[in-house]
N, CA, C and O atoms as a Tripos MOL2 file, in Angstrom:
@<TRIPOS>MOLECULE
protein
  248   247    62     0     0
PROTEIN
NO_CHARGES

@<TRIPOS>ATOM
      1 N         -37.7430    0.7030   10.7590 N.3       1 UNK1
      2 CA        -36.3520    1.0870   10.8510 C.3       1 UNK1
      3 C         -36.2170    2.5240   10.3460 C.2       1 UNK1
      4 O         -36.1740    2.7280    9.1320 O.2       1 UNK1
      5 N         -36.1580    3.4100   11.1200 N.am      2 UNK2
      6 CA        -35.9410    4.4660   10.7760 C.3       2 UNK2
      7 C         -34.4390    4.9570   10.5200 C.2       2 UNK2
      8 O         -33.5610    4.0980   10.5950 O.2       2 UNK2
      9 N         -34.0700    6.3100   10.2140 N.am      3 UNK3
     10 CA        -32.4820    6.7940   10.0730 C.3       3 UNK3
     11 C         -31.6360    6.7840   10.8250 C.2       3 UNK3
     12 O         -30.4750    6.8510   10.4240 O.2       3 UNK3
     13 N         -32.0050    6.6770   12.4860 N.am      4 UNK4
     14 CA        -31.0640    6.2570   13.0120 C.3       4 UNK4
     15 C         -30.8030    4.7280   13.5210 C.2       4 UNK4
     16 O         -29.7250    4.6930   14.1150 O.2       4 UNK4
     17 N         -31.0940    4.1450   13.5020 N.am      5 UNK5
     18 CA        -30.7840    2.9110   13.4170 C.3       5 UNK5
     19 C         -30.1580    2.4410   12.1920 C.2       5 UNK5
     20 O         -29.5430    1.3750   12.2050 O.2       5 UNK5
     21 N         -30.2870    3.3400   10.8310 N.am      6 UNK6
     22 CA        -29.0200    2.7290   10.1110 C.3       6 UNK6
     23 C         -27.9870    3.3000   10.1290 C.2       6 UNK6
     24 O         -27.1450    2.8120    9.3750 O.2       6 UNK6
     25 N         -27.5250    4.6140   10.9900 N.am      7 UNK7
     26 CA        -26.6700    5.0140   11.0590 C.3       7 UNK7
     27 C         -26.1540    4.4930   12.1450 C.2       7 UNK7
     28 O         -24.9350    4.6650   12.1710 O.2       7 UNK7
     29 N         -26.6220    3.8510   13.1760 N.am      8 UNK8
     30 CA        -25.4650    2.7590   13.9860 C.3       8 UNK8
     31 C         -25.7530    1.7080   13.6270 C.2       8 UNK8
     32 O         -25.7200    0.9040   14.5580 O.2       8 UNK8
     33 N         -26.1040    1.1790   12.4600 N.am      9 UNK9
     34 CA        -25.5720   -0.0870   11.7670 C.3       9 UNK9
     35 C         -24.5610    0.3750   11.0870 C.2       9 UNK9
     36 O         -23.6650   -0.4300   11.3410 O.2       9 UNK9
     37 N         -24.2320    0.9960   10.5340 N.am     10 UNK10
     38 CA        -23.1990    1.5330    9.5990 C.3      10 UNK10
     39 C         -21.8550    1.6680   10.6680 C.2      10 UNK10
     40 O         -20.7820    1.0780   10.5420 O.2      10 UNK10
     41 N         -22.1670    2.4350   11.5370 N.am     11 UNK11
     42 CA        -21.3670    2.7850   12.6120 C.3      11 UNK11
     43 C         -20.8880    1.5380   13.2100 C.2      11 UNK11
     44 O         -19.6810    1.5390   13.4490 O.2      11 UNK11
     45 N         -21.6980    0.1980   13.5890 N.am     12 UNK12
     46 CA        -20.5890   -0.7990   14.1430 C.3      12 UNK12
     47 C         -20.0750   -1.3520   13.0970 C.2      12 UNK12
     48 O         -18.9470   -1.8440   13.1290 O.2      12 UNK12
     49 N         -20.7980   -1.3510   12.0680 N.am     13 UNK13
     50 CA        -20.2140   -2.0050   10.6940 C.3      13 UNK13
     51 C         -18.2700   -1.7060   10.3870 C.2      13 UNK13
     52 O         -17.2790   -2.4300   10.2970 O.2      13 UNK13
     53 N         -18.5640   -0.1950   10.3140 N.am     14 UNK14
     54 CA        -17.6330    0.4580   10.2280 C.3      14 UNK14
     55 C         -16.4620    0.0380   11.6960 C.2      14 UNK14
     56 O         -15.2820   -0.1540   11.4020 O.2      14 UNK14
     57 N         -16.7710   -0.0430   12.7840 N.am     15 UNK15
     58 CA        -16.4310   -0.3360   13.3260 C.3      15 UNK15
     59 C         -15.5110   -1.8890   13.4800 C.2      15 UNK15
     60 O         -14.2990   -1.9000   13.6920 O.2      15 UNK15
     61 N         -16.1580   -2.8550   13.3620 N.am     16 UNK16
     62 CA        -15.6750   -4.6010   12.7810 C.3      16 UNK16
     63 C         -14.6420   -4.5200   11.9940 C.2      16 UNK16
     64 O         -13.5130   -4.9960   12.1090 O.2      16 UNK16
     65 N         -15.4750   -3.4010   10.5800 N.am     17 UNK17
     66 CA        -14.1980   -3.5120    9.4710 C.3      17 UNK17
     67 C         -12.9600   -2.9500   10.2780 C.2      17 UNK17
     68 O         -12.1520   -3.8560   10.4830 O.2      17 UNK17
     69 N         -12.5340   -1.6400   10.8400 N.am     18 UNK18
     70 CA        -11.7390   -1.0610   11.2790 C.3      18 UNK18
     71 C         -11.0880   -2.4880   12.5410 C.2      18 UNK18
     72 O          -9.8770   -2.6790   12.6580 O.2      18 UNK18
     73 N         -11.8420   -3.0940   13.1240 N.am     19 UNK19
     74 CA        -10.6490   -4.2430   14.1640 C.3      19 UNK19
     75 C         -10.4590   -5.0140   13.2830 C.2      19 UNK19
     76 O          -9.2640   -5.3080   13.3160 O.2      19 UNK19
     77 N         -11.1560   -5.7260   12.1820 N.am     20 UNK20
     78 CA        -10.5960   -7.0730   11.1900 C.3      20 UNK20
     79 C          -9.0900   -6.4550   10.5640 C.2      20 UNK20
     80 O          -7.9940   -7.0160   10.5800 O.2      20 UNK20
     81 N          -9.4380   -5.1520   10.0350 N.am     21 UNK21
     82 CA         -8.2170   -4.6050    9.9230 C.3      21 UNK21
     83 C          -6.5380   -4.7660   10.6600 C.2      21 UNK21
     84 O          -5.3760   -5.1220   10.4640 O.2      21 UNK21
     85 N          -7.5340   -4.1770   11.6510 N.am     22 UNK22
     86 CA         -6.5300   -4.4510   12.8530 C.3      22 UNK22
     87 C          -5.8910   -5.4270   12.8190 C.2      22 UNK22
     88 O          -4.7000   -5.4620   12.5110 O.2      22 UNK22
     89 N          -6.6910   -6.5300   13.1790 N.am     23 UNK23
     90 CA         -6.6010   -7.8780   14.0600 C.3      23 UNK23
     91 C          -5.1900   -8.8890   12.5870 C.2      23 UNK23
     92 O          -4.2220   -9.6250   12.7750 O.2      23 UNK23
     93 N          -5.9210   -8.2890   11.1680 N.am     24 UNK24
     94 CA         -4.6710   -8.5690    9.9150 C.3      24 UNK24
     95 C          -3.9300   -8.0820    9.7080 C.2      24 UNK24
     96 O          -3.3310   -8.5710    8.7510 O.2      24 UNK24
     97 N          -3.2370   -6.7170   10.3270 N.am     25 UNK25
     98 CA         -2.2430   -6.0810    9.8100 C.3      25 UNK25
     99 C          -1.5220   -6.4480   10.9960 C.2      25 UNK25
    100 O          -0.3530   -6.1080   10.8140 O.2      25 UNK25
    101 N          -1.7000   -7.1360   12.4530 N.am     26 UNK26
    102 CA         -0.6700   -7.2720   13.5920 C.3      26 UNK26
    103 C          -0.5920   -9.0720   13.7940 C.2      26 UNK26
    104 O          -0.0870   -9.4810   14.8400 O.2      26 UNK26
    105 N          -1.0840  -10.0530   12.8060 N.am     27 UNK27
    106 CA         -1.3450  -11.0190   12.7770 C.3      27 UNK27
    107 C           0.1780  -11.5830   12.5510 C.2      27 UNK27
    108 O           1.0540  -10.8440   12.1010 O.2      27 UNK27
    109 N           0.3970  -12.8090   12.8620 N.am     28 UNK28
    110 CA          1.6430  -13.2560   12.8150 C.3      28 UNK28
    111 C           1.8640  -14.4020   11.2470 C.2      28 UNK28
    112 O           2.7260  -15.2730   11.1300 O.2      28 UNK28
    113 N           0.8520  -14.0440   10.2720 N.am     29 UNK29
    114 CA          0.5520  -14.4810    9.2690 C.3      29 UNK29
    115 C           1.1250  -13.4100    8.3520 C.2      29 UNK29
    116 O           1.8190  -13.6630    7.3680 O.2      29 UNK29
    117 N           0.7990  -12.2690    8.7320 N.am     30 UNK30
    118 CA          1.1110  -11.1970    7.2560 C.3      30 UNK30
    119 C           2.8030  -10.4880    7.8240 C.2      30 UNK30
    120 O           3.3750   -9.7510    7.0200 O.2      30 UNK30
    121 N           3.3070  -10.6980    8.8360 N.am     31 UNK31
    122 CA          4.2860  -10.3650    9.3670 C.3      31 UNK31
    123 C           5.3940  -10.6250    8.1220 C.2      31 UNK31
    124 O           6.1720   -9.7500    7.7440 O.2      31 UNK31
    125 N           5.3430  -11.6570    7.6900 N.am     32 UNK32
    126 CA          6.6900  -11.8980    6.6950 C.3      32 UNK32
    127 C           6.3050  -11.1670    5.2890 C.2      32 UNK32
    128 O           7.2740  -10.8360    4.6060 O.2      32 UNK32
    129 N           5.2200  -10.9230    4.8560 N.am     33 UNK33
    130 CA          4.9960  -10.1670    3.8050 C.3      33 UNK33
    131 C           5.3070   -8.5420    4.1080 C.2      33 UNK33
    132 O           5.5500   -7.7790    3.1730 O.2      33 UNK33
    133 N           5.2820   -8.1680    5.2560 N.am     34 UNK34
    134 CA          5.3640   -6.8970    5.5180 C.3      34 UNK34
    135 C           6.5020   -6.6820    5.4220 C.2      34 UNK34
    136 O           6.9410   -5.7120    4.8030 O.2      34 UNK34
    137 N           7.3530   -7.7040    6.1260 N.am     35 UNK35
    138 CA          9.2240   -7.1650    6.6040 C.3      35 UNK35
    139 C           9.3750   -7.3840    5.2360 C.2      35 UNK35
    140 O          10.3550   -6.7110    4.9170 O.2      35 UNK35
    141 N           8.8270   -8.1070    4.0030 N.am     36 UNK36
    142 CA          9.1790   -8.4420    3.3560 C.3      36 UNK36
    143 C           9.5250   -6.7860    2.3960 C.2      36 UNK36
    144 O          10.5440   -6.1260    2.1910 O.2      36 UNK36
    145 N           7.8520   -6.6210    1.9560 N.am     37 UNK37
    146 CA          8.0310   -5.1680    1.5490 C.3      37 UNK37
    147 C           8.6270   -4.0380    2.0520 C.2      37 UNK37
    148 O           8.5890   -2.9380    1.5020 O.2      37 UNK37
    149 N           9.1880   -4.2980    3.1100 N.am     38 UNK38
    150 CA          9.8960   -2.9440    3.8130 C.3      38 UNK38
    151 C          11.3140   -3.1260    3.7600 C.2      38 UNK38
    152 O          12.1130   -2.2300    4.0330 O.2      38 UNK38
    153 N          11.6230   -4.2740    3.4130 N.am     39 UNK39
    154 CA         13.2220   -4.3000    2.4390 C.3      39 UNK39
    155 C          13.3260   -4.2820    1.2650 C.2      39 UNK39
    156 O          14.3300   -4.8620    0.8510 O.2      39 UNK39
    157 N          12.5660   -3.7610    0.3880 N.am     40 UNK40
    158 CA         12.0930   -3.9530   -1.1340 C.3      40 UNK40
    159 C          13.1170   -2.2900   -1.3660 C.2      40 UNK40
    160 O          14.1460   -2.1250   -2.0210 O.2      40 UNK40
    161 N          12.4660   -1.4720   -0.6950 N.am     41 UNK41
    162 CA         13.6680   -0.2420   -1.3040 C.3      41 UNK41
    163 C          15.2040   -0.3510   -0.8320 C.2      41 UNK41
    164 O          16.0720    0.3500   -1.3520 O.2      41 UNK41
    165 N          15.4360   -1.1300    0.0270 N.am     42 UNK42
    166 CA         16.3720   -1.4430    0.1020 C.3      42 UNK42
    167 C          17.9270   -2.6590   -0.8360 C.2      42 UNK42
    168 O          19.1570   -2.7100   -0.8570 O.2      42 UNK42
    169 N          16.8010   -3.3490   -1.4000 N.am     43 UNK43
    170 CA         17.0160   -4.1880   -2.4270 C.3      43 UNK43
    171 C          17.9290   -4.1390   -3.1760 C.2      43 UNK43
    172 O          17.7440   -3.0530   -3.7260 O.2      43 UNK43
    173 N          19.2290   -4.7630   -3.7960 N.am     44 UNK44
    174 CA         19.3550   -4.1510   -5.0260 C.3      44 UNK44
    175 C          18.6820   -4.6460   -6.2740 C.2      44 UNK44
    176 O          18.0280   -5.6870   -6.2250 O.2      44 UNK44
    177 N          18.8200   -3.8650   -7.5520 N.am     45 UNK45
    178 CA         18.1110   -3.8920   -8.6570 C.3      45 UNK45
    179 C          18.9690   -4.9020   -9.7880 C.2      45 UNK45
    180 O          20.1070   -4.7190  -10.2200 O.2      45 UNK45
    181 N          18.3150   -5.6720  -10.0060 N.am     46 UNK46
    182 CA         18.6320   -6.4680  -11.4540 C.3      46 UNK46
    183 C          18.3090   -5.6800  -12.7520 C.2      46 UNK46
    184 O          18.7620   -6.0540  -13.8340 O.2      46 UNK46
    185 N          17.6870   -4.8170  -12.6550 N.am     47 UNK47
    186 CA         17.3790   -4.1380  -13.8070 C.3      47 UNK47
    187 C          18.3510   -3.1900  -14.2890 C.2      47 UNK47
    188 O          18.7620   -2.5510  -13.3200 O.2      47 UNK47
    189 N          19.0160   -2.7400  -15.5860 N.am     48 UNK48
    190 CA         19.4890   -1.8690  -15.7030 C.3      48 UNK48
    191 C          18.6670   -0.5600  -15.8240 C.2      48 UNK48
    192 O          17.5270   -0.4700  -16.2790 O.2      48 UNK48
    193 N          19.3420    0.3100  -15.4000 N.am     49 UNK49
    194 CA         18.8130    1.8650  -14.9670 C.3      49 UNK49
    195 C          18.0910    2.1020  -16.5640 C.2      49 UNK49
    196 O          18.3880    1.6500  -17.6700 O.2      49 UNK49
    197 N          16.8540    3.1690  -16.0240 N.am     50 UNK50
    198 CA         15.8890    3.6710  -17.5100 C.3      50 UNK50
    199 C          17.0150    4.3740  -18.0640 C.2      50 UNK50
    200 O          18.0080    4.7490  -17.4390 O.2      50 UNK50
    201 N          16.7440    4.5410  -19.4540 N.am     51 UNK51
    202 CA         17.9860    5.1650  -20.1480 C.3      51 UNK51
    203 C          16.8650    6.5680  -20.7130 C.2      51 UNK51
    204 O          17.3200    6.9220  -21.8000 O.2      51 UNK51
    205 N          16.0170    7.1610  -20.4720 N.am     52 UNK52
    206 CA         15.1320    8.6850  -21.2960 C.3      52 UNK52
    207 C          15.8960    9.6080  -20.4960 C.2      52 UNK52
    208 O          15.8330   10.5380  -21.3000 O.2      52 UNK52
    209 N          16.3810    9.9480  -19.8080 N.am     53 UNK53
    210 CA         16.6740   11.4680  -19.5050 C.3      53 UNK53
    211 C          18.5650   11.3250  -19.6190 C.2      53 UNK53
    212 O          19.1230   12.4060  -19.4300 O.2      53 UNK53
    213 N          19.2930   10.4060  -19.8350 N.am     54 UNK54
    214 CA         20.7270   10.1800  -19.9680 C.3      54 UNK54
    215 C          20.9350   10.4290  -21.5200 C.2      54 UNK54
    216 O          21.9560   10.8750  -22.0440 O.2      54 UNK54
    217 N          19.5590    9.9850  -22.2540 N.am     55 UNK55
    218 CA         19.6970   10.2440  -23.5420 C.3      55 UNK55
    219 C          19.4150   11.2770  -24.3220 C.2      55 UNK55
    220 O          19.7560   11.4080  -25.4970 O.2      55 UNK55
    221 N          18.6910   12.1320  -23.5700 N.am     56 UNK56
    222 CA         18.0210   13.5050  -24.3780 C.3      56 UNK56
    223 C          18.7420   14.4560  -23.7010 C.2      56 UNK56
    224 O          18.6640   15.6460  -24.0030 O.2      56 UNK56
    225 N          19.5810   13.9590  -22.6290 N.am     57 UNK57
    226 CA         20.6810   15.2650  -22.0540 C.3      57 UNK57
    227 C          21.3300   16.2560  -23.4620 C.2      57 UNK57
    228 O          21.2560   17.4780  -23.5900 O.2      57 UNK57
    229 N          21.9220   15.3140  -24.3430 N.am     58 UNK58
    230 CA         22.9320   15.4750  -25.2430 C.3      58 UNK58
    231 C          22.4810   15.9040  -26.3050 C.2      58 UNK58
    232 O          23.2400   16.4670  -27.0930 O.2      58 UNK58
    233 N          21.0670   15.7370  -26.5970 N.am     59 UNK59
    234 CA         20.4240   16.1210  -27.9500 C.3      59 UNK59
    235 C          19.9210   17.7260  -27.7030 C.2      59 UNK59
    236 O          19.6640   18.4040  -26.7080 O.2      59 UNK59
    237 N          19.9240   17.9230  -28.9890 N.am     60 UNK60
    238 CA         19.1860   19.9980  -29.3090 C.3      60 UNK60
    239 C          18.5200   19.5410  -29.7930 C.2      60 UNK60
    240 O          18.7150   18.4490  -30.3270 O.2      60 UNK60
    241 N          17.2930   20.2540  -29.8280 N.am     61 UNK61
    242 CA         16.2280   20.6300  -30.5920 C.3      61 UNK61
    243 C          16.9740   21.2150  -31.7770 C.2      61 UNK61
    244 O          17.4400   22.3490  -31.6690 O.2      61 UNK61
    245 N          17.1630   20.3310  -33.2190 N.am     62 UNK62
    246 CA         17.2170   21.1520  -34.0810 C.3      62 UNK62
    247 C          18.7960   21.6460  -34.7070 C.2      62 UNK62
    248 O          18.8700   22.4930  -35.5970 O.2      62 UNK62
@<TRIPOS>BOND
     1     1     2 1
     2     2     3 1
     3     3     4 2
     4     3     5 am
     5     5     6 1
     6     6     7 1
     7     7     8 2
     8     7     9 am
     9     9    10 1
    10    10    11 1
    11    11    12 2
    12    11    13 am
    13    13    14 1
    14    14    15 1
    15    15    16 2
    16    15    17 am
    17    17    18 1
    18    18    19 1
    19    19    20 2
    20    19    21 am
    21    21    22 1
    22    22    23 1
    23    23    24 2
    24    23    25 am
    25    25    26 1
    26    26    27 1
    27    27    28 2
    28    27    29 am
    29    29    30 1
    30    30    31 1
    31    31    32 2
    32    31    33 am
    33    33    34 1
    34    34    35 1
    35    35    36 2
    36    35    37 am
    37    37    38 1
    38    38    39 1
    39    39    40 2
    40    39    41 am
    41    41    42 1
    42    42    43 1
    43    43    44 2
    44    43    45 am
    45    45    46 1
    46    46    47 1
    47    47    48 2
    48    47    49 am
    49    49    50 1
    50    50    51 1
    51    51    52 2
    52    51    53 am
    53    53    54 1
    54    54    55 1
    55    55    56 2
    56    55    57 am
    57    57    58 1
    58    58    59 1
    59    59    60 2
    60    59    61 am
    61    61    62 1
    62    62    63 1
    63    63    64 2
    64    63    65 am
    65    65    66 1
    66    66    67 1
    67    67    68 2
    68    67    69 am
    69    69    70 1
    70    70    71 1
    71    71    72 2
    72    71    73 am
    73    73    74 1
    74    74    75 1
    75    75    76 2
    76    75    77 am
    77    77    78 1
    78    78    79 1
    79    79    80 2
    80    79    81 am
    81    81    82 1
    82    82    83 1
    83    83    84 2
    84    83    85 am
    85    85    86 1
    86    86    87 1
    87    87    88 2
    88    87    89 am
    89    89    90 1
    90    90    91 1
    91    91    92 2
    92    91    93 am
    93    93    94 1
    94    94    95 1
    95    95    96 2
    96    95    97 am
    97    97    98 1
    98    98    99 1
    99    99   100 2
   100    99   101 am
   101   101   102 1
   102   102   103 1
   103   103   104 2
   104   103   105 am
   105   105   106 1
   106   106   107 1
   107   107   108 2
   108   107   109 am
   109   109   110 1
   110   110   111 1
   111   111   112 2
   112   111   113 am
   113   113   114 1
   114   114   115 1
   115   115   116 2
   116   115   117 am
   117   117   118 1
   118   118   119 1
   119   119   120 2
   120   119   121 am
   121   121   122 1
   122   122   123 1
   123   123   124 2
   124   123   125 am
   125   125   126 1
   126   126   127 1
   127   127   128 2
   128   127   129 am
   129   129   130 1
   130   130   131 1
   131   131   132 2
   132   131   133 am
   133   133   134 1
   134   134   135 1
   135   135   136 2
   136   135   137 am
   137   137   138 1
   138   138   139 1
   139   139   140 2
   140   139   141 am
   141   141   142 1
   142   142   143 1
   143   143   144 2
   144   143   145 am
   145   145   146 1
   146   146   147 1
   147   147   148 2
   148   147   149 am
   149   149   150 1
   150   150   151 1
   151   151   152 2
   152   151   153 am
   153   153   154 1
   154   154   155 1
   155   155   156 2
   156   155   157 am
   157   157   158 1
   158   158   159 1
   159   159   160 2
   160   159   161 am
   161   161   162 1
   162   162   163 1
   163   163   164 2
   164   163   165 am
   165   165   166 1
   166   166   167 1
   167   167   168 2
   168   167   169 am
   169   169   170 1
   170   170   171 1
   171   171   172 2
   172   171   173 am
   173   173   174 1
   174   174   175 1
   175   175   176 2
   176   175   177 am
   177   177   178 1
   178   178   179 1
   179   179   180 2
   180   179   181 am
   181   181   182 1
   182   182   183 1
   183   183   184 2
   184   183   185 am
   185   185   186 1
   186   186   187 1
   187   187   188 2
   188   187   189 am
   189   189   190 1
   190   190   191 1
   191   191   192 2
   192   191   193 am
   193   193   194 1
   194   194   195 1
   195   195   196 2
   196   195   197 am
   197   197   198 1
   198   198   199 1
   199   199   200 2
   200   199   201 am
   201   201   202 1
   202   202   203 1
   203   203   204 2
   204   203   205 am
   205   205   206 1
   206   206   207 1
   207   207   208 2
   208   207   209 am
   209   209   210 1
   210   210   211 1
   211   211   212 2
   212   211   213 am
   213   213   214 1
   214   214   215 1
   215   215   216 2
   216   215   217 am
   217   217   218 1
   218   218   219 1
   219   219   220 2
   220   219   221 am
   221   221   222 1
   222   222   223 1
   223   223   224 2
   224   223   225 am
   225   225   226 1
   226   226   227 1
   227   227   228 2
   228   227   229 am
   229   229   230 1
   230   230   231 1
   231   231   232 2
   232   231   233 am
   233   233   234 1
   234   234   235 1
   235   235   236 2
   236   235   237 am
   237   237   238 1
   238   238   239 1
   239   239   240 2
   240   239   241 am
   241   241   242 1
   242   242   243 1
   243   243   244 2
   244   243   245 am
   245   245   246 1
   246   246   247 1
   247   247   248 2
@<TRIPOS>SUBSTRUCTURE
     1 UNK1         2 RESIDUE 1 A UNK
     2 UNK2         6 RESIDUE 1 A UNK
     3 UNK3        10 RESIDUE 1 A UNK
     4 UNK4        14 RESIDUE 1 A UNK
     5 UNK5        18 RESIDUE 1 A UNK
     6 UNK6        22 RESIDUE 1 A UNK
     7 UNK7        26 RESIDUE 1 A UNK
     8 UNK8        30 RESIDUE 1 A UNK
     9 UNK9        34 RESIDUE 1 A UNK
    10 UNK10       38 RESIDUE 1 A UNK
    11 UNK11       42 RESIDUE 1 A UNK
    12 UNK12       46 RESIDUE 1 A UNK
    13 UNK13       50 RESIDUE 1 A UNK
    14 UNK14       54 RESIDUE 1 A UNK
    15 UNK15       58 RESIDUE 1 A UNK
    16 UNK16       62 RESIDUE 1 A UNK
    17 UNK17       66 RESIDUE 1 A UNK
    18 UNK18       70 RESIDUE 1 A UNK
    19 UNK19       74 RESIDUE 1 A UNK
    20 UNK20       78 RESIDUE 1 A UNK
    21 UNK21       82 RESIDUE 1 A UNK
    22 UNK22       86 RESIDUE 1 A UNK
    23 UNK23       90 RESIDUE 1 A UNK
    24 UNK24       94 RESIDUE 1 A UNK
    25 UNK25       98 RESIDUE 1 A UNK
    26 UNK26      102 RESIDUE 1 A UNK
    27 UNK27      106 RESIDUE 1 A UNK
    28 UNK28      110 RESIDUE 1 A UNK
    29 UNK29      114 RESIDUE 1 A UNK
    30 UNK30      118 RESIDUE 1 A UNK
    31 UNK31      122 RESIDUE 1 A UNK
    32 UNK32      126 RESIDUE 1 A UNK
    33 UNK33      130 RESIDUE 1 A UNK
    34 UNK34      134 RESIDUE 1 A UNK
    35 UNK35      138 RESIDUE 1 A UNK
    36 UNK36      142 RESIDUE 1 A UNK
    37 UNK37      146 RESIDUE 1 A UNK
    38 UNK38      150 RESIDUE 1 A UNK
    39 UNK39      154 RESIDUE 1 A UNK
    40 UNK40      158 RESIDUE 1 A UNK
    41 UNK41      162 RESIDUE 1 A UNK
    42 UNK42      166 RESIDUE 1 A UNK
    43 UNK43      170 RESIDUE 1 A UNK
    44 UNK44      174 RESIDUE 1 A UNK
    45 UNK45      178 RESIDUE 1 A UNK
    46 UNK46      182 RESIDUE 1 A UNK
    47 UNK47      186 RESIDUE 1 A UNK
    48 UNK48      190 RESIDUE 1 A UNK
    49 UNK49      194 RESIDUE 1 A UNK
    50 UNK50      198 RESIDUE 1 A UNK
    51 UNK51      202 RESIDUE 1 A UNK
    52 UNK52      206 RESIDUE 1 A UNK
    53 UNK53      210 RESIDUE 1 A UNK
    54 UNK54      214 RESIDUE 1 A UNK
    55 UNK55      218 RESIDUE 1 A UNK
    56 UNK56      222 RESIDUE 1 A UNK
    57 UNK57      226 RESIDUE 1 A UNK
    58 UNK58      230 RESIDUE 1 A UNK
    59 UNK59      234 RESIDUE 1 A UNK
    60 UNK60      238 RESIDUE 1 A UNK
    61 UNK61      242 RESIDUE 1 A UNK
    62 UNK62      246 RESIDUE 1 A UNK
C-alpha cells in the first residue's frame, strides 16, 4: 500500500462522512430539533435581564 492509495481511502472516507452528514441533517428525525432551535432566539426569556453594565453605569471610579 503505497501513498496513494491512502489518499483515496481518506478521500472516500471523507466522502461517506460528508453524505451521512447529509443524509442526518435532511432526515425527517432531526427536523423537529432543528425548527426547534431556530425558534430559540425568538423565544421569550424567563430569566431576568444580567444586571453588570446597568450597574456600573452610575458608579465613578473614586
Amino acid at each position: 500500500m503505497d501513498i496513494n492509495d491512502f489518499r483515496s481511502l481518506i478521500t472516500v472516507l471523507g466522502l461517506l462522512c460528508f453524505l451521512g452528514i447529509c443524509a442526518w441533517a435532511y432526515s425527517k428525525q432531526a427536523k423537529a430539533g432543528f425548527d426547534e432551535a431556530a425558534r430559540l432566539p425568538l423565544s421569550d426569556d424567563d430569566l431576568p435581564a444580567p444586571r453588570g453594565r446597568q450597574d456600573q453605569e452610575g458608579k465613578t471610579n473614586g
